[in-house]
C-alpha positions in Angstrom: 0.0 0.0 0.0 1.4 3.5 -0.8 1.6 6.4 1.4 -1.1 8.3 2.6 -1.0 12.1 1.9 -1.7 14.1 5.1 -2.9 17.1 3.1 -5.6 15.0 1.2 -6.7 12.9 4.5 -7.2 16.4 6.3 -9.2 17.7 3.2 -11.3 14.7 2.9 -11.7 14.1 7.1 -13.2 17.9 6.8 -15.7 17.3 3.9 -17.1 14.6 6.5 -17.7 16.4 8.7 -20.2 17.7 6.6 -22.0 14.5 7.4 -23.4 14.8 10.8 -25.4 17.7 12.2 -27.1 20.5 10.4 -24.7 20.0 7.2 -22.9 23.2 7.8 -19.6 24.1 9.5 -17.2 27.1 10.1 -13.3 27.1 10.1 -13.4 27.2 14.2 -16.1 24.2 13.9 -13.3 22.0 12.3 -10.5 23.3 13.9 -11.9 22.2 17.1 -13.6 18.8 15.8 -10.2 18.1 14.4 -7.7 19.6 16.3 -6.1 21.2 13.9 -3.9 24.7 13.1 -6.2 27.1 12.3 -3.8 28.1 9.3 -3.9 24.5 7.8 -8.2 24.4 8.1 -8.2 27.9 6.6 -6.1 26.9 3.5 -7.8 23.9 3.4 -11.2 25.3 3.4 -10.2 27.8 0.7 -8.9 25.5 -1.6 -11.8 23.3 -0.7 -14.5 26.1 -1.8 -12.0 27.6 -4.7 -13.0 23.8 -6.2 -16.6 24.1 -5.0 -16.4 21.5 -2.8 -18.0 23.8 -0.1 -19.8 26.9 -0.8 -20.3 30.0 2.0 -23.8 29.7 3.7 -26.1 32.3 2.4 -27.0 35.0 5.5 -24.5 33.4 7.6 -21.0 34.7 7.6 -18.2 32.2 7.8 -20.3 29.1 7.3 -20.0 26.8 4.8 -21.9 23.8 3.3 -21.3 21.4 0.6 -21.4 22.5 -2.9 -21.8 20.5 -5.9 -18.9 19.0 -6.9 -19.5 16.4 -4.3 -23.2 15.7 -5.5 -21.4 15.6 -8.6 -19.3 13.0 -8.2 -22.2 10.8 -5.5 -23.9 10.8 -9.1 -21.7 10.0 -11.3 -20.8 6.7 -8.2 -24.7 6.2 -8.3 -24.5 5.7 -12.1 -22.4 2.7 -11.8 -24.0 1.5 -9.1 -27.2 -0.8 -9.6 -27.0 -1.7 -6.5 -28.2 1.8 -4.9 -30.5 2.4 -8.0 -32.4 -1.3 -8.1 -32.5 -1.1 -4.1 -34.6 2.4 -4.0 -37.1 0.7 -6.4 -37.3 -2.5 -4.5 -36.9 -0.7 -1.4 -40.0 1.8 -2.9 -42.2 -2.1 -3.4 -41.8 -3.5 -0.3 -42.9 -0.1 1.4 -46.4 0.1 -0.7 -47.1 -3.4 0.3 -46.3 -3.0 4.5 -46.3 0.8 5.0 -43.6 0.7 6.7 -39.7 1.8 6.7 -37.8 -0.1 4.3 -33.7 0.2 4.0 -30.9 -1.3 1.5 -27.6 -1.2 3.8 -24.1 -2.0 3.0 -21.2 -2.9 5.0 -18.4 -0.8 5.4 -15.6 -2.5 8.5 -17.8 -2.3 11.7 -20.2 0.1 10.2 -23.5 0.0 7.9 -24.1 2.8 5.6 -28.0 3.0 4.1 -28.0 3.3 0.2 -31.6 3.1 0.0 -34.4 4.0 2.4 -38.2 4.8 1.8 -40.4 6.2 4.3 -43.7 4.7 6.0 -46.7 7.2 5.2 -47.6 6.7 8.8 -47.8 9.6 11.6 -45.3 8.1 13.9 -42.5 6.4 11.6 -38.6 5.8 12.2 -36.9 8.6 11.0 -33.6 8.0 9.3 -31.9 9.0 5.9 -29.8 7.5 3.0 -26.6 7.6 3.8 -26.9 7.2 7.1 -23.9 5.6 9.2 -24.7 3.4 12.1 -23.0 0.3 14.2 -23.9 -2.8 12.6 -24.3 -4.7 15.5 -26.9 -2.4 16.6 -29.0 -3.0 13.4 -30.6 -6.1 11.7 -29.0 -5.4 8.5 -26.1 -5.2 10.4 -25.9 -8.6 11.7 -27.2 -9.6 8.3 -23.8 -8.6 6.8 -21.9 -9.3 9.8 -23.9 -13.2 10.1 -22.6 -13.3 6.2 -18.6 -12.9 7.3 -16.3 -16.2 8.0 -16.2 -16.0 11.9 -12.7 -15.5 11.9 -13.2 -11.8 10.1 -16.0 -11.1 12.7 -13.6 -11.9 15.3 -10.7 -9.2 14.1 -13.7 -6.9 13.7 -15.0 -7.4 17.3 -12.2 -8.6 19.6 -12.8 -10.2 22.7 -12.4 -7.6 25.7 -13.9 -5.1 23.7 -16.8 -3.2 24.9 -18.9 -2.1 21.5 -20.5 0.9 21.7 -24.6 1.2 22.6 -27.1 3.0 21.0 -30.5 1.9 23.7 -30.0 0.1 26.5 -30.9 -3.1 24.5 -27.8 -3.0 22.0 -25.5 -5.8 22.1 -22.2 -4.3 23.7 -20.4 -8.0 24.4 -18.5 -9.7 21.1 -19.2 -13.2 22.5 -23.0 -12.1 22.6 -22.9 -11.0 19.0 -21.2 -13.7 17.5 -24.0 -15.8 19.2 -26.8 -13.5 17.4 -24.6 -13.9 14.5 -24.8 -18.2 14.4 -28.5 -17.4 15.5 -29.3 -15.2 11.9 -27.4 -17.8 10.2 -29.6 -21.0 11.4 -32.4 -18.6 10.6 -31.2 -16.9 7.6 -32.6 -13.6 8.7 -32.1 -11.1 11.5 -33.8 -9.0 13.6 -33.6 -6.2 16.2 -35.5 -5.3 19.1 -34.9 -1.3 20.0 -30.8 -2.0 19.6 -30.3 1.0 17.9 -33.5 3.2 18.7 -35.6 2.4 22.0 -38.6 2.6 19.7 -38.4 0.7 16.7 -37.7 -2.7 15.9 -36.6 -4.3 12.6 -36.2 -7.5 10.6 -33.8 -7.9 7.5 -32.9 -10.4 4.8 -29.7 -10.8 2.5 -28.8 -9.3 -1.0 -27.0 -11.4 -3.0 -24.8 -10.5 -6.2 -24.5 -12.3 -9.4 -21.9 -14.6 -7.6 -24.3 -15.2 -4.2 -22.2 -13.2 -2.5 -24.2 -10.9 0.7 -23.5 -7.4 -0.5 -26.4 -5.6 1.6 -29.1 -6.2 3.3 -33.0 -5.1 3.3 -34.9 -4.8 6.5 -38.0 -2.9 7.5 -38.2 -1.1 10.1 -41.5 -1.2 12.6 -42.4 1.4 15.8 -43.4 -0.7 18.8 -47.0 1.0 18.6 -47.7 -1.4 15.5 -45.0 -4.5 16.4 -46.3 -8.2 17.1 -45.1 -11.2 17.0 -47.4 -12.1 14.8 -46.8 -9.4 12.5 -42.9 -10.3 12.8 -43.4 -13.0 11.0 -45.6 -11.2 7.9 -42.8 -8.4 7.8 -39.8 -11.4 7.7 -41.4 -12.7 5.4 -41.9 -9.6 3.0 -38.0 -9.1 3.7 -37.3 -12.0 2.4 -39.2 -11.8 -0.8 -37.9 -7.5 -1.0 -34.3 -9.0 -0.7 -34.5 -12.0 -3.0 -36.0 -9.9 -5.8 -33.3 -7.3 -5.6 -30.8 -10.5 -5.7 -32.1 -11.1 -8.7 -32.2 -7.4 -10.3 -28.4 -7.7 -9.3 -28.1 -11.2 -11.3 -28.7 -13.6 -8.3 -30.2 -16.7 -9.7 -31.7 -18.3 -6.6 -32.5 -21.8 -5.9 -35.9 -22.5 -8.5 
């Protein structure tokens, strides 16, 4: 592997920033997220907006948001990527049929990011967004993608000794506890979540599958406890299922007849 560029880490760690919060961000905002010199963010932030990478917030001096170039480029990425495209659609299906939240996640190391999401038409409905970065092992895609992993790889992602992080007082923050959730989606072939990573909402989810059978994402849908049931758990895993295998097979997974 070649050397990393500290200029170009520092310019790229800044634009995520742009991630989390409101979406906008002044020079002392990143100097202190960073903790960097104020003379390297302020060269970096004007070469940054001389590319149009950010742009200065209208009405408020000093702030900046992201310009177009990066839309540019998540488009151009979204072009040659079928998987984000097909998954809205499929994701846009299974949500007509069980008004409910519906996401297509990928893994990314210990982390899922949401490619796809369409909302529930309900009052009270789990808010989230594509794009979206959470713990896996505080989501049912999550373990979808982790259950998918050889067991060794899930080990070196989640050591032993390690406490993982907690999003409700329900997530899973033992290794030797997930990796028994983990054999638990395999037998099962789906996964679910219980208010792991909001204290409202559970979910189910079900594998995506590439041309090769290969898991590359997962579908679940995502439930508030005000309409949850066991009963119902076993409707929505089902839906999941059928959500997930069609997408498998938009991507070229030819599935058992």
């Amino acid at each position: 592997m070649g050397r990393l560029v500290p200029a170009v880490t520092r310019a790229l760690d800044i634009l995520e920033l742009f991630l989390d919060g409101d979406g906008t961000l002044s020079a002392p905002d990143i100097v202190r997220r960073l903790q960097l010199p104020r003379t390297t963010v302020h060269e970096l932030v004007t070469t940054l907006a001389a590319r149009k990478y950010i742009v200065p917030v209208a009405g408020q001096p000093g702030r900046y948001r992201l310009g177009v170039r990066p839309y540019q480029l998540g488009a151009r990425y979204a072009e040659h990527l079928d998987l984000a495209a097909e998954g809205q659609q499929v994701a846009r299906s299974v949500a007509e049929t069980c008004d409910e939240t519906v996401h297509v996640a990928i893994l990314e190391d210990t982390d899922v990011i949401y490619i796809a999401k369409v909302d529930s038409t309900h009052a009270v409905r789990m808010v989230s967004a594509a794009g979206r970065r959470l713990p896996a092992h505080c989501t049912s895609v999550g373990k979808m993608l982790l259950a998918a992993l050889p067991e060794p790889e899930v080990a070196a992602r989640f050591p032993d000794g390690t406490a993982l992080a907690a999003m409700t007082p329900n997530s899973i923050t033992d290794p030797a506890v997930l990796r028994e959730a983990l054999a638990a989606v395999r037998a099962r072939g789906t996964a679910r979540e219980s208010r792991e990573s909001n204290p409202d909402v559970s979910c189910v989810a079900a594998p995506v599958r590439d041309r090769t059978g290969q898991v590359v994402a997962a579908l679940s849908i995502s439930v508030p406890m005000i309409r949850w049931s066991e009963e119902r758990l076993a409707e929505l895993e089902e839906l999941a299922v059928k959500g997930a295998a069609e997408l498998s097979e938009r991507l070229g997974h030819r599935g058992a007849a």
